[in-house]
N, C-alpha and C positions, 0 to 999 in steps of 0.2 A: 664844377670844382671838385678835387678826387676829395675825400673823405682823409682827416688828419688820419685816421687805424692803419690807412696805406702807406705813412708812415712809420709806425710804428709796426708794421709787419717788415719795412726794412731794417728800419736799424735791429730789431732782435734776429731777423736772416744775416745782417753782416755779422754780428756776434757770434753767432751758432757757425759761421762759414770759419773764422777766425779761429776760434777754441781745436771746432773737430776735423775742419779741412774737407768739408762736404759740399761746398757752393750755397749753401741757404736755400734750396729748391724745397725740401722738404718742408718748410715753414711755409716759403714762398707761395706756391702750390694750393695750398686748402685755404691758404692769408688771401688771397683773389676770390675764392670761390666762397669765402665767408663773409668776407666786408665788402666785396662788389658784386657779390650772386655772376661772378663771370664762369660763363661755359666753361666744362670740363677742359676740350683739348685748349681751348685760347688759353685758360691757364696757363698750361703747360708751357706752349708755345712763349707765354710772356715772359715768365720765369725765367726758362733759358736763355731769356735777353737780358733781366735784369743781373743773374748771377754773374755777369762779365765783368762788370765795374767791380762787382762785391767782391768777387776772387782774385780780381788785381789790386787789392786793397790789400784783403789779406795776406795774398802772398807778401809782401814786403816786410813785413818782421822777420818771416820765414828766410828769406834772401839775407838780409841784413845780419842772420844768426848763423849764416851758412845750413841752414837746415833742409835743402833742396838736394835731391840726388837727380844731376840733370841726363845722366846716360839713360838711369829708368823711365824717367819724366819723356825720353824722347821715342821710346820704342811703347812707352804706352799711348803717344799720341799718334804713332802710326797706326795705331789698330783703333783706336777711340774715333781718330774723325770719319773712318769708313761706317762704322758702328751708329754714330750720330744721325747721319745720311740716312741710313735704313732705317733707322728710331724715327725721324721726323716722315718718312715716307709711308711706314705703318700706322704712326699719330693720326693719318688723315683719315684711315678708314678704318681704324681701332671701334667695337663696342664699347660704348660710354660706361657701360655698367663693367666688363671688362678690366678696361681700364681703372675704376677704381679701386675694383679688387686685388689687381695686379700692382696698384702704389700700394695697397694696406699691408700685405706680402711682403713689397719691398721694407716696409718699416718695420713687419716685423721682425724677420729676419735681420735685419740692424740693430736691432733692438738685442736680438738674442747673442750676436758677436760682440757687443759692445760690454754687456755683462761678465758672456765666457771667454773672451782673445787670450788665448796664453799671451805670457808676457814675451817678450820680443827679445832674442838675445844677440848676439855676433852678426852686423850683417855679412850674409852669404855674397860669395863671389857670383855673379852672372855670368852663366856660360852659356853658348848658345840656345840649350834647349831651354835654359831662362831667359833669351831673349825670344822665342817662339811664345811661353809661359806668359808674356808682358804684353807682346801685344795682342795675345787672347784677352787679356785682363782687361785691355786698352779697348778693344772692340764689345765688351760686354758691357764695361760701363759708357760708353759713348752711344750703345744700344740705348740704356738705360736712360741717359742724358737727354737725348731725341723723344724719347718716348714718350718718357713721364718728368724731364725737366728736372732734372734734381741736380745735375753737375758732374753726377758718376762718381763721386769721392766715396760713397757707402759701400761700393765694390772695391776702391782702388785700397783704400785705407787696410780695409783689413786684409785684404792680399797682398799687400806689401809687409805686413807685420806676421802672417803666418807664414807665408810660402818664402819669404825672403829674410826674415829675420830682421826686418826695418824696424828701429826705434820710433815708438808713438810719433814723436814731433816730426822726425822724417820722414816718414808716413803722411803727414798732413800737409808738410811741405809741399811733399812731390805731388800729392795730391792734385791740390789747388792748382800747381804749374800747366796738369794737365787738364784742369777744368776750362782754362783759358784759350786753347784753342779749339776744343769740342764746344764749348758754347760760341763759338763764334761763324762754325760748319753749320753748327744747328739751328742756330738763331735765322743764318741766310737762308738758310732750307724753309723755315717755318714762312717768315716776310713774302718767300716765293708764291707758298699757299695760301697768305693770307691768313694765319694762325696766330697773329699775335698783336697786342697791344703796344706799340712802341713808346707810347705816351706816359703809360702804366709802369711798363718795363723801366723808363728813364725816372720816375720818382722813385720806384723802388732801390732800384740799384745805385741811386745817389743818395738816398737815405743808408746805405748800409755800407757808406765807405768808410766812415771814421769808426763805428762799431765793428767794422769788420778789421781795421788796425789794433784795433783794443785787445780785441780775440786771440789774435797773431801773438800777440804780445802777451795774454792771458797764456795761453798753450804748454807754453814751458813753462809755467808755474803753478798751475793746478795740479792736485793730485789726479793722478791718471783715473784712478779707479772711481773716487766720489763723480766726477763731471763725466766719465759713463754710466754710473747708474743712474744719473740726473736726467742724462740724454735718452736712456731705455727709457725710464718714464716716459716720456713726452712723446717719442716714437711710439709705443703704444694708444698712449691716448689720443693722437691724433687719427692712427692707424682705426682704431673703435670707432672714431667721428665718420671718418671718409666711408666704413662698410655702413654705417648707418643711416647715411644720406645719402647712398649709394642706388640711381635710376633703377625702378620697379624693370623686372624684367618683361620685355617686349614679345607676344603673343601671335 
């Protein structure tokens, strides 16, 4: 019987997916490898199964407020599911110690946009060379997704807010929209290798559907600025945990 914590590592992944439009991976992720001492890449591999329910959860307030830009949403899914592909193809033969260094990287860096994001003004017209722009964005974080299991929204969010002048919430809208079919390339990718916990994946990600509505619905009403520097926190200190417990280097 899984451990009730494996609950509670969903419902606080749907919340976190919900507020900032990340997929919950990030939680997700170290939430296996702490409460069920699971392998690095299965981790990974689980996550990106369970973030599907979680990101279709959230997305729905987003939908419901109109806060989805689906022209973006769709040119960053052409370049995310190829991205994904290659992510979950690397996962397999990735250095475990690597790899953790490369999530902690990833937080930090999160950590540090989340702090300094200029604020977001006018959204910009798309014109072509911003739709080549999109789905480079689309394929880095679909990379990322595959990889290290986190959804790709820690790339999408804040490149939609700098390079394009998305508002916060639209930002995490569009996010989410495209988290939903990069985890679903990456999931069938991982299942092919055998990289993941289906079982694991299904409580998680059913544990984080109503908190991840809450979120949805939290988003546009939080101060933007307090609920990222909440989130910097917790990106870092999680980011400290992972290089800490991070496989002694092989000889």
């Amino acid at each position: 019987m899984l451990s009730w914590r494996v609950v509670v590592v969903g419902v606080l992944a749907g919340l976190l997916a919900g507020i900032f439009g990340v997929g919950g991976g990030i939680l997700i992720v170290p939430g296996l490898m702490w409460v069920l001492a699971m392998e690095q890449r299965r981790a990974h591999g689980t996550s990106l199964a369970a973030v599907l329910p979680i990101s279709i959860a959230g997305l729905i307030p987003y939908v419901v407020a109109g806060n989805v830009q689906w022209v973006k949403a769709a040119a960053l899914v052409a370049g995310s599911l190829v991205g994904a592909i290659y992510g979950v193809k690397v996962l397999a033969t990735i250095d475990r110690r690597k790899l953790a260094f490369g999530f902690a990287t990833v937080m930090v860096l999160s950590a540090v946009r989340l702090v300094w994001a200029p604020a977001a003004g006018t959204t910009r017209t798309v014109e072509w060379w911003g739709v080549v722009v999109l789905v480079g964005v689309g394929a880095a974080a679909g990379w990322l997704a595959g990889l290290l299991g986190v959804g790709g929204g820690i790339v999408i969010v804040p490149a939609l807010m700098v390079i394009f002048g998305v508002p916060p919430v639209l930002a995490k809208g569009t996010s989410l929209a495209v988290i939903i079919p990069t985890s679903i390339v990456g999931t069938w990718r991982n299942r092919a290798s055998r990289n993941l916990d289906l079982r694991v994946a299904g409580v998680v990600g059913m544990a984080g559907i109503a908190s991840a509505v809450i979120g949805g619905w939290l988003a546009g009403r939080l101060p933007d600025t307090v609920s990222s520097y909440l989130f910097a926190v917790f990106l870092l200190g999680v980011a400290a945990r992972l290089v800490r417990t991070a496989p002694a280097p092989s000889h």
